[in-house]
N, C-alpha and C positions, 0 to 999 in steps of 0.2 A: 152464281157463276160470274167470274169476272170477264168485263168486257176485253174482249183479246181483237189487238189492233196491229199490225204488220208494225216492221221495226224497221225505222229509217234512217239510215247513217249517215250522213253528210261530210265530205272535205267543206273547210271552211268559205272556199275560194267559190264552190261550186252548188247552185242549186236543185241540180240531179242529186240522187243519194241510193248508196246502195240499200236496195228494199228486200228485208226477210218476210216472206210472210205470213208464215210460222214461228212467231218471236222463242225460239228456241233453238240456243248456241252447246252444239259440241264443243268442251273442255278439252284445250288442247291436253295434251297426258304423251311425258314422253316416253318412247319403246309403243306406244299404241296408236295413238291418233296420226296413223300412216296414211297412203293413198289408198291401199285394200281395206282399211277396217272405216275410211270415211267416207268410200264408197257404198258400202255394206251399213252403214247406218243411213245415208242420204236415199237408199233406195227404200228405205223402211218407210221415212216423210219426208215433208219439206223443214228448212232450215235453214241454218248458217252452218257449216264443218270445217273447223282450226285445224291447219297444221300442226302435228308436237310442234317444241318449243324449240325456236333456232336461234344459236349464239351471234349475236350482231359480228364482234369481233374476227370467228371462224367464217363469216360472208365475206366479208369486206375483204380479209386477206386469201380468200380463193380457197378455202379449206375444202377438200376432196368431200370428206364425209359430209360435211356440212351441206355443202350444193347437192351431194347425194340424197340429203332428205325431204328435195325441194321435189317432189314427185306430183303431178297431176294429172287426173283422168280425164279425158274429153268432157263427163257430164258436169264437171266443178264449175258454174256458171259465174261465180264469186270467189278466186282463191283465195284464202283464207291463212295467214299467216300471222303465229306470234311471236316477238321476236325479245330478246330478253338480251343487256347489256347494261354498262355501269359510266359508261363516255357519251357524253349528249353527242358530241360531234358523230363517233364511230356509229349512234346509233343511227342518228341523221343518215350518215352514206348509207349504210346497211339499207333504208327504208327508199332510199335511193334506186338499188339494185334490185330489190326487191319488185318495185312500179315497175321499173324501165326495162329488166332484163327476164323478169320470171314473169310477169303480167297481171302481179296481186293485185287484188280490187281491195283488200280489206289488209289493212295491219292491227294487232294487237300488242299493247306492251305489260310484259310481265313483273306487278310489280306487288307478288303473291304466293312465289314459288319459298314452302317453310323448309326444303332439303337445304340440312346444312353445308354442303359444297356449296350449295350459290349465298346462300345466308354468309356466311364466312366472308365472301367476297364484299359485301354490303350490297349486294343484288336484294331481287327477288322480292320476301315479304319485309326486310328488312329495311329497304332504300328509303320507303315512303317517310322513313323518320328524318332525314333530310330534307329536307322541302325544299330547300334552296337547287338541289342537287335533282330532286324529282322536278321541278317547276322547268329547271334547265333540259332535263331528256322529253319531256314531253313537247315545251314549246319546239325544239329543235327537230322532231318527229315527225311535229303536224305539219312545221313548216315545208320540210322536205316530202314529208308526203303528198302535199299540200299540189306541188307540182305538175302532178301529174294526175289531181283529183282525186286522189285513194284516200279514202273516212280510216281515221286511226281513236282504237278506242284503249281503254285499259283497265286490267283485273286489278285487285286486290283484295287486302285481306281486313280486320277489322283493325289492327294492330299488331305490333311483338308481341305485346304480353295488355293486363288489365291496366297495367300503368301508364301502359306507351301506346295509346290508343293514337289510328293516324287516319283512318278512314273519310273524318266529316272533312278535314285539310284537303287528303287527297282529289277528292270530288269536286271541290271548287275550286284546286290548283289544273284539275283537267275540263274544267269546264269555260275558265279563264284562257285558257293557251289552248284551245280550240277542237279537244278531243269531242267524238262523236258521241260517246255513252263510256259510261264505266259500269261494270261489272262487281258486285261484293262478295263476298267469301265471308260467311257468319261466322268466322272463328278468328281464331289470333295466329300468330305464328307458330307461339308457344304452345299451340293444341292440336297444329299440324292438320292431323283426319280425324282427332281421339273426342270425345265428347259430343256434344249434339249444337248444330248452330244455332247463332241467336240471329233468328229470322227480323225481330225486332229493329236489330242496326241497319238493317236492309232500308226498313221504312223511315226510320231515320236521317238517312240517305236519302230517298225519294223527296222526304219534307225539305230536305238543303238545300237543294241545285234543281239548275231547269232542265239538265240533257238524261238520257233517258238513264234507269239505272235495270241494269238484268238483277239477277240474284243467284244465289251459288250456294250449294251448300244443303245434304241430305233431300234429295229429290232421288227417293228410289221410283215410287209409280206416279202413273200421269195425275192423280189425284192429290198427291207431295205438290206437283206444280200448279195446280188449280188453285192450290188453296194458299200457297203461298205468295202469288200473284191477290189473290181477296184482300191476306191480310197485310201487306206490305207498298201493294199500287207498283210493285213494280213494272217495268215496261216488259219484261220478259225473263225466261230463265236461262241457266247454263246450267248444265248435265255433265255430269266427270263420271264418278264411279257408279254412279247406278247405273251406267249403262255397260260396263264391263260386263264380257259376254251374255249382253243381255241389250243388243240392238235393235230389238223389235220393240224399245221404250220409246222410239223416235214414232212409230205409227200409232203406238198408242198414244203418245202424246198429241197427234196427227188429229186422232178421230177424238178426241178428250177436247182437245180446243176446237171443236168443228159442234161441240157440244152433242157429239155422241153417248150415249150413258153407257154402249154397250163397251166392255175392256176388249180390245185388239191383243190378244195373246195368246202364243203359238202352242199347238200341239206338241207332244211328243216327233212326230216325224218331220213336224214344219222346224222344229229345234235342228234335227239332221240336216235338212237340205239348206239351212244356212250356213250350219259349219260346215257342210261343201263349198258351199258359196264360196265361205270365208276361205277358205286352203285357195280355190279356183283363182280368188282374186290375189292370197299372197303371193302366188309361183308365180303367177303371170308377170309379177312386179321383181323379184329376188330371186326368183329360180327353186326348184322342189324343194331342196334341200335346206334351204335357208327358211322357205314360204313355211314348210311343216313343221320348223324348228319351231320358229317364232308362235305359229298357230298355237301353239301348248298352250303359250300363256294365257 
């Protein structure tokens, strides 16, 4: 079993740092990684839980919907927000608003998302093949976030495609301009969620840089994460779809790195009285009609 060590996030400026200490980060996922369903995961274990992903641009200029997504529950000790944009500068402010006005402790920057609306934009998984242009949104990030002491880290992917590999760049362009950890995604852009990661580049990563690196990528049960933590040295994982309707991964993952052998997993009825949970906590946030709609998914 690998030795599992709390996950310490540091602003540059500052030697307090935000401490996880269950190195285990909910994927932000947008339409899911709401304030009901990361509440409902946070109550399973301890963690870190990402806001879905919020458009730098639609903050900055006061977008309705956008501050609408900015929801927090009293227990969020850490808000957690990742924020995704194509303008160093506009990201800068956004990471501004973000400290000063909503109270986040943590920023993430998105530069991993393979949907072709942000890909088109030269967002997302696609940006890191600019360096020049990635080098610019991050240092401008930390700086600003820098401010007010909030650790900003960031995901990625392993590349566009086998050709356009950006991964080992991106790591020591974020390790250089003062990001806290990055995150890898064992796939490419071009593979989206399709094929199986290669856990490999993870470690690969790990061997490049000194800041910490998570890992991402096919972790359905707590034992997906034990092991890829063995064979990789990463500092920790991030969970996306294995935990679709299926948030009692976060306790198993709980009692799994507490080096329990027993698996933490629900009954039949402990299945039901979380989707109560879950509807209980979307109405309270959206109101019935919207809270039950969304619960479908």
């Amino acid at each position: 079993m690998p030795v599992i060590q709390p996950l310490r996030l540091h602003a540059p400026s500052r030697r307090d740092a935000v401490v996880v200490e269950l190195p285990v980060v909910l994927a932000p996922m947008a339409g899911v990684t709401n304030a009901a369903y990361r509440q409902l995961c946070r109550e399973q274990g301890a963690g870190l839980y990402v806001c879905e992903m919020i458009t730098s641009r639609g903050l900055v200029v006061g977008d309705p919907k956008t501050h609408a997504m900015l929801q927090f529950d009293p227990g969020e000790t850490t808000r957690s927000v990742q924020l995704y944009g194509v303008d160093p500068g506009v990201m800068a402010d956004a990471a501004r608003i973000l400290a000063r006005d909503f109270a986040v402790g943590h920023i993430d920057l998105n530069f991993g998302c393979p949907v072709p609306k942000v890909t088109r934009k030269g967002g997302g998984g696609v940006l890191p093949y600019k360096r020049d242009r990635l080098r610019a949104i991050v240092r401008e990030t930390v700086r600003a976030a820098d401010e007010f002491g909030v650790p900003v880290t960031i995901k990625t992917r392993i590349g566009i495609d086998e050709q356009h590999e950006t991964f080992l760049d991106a790591g020591l362009i974020a390790q250089e301009e003062g990001a806290a950890a990055i995150a890898l995604h064992g796939r490419t852009v071009q593979q989206a969620y399709s094929g199986e990661a290669d856990w490999s580049r993870i470690a690969e990563l790990v061997a490049a840089v000194d800041i910490p690196v998570l890992g991402n990528g096919d972790i359905w049960e707590a034992e997906d994460a034990l092991r890829m933590m063995d064979e990789t040295g990463c500092a920790g994982v991030v969970v996306g779809r294995g935990c679709l309707g299926r948030p009692w991964l976060f306790g198993d993952l709980a009692a799994a790195f507490s080096g329990d052998e027993l698996r933490h997993r629900p009954s039949l009825g402990q299945v039901g009285a979380m989707l109560l949970r879950h509807a209980e906590l979307l109405t309270g946030y959206v109101g019935e009609r919207h809270g039950l709609t969304d619960l479908r998914k």
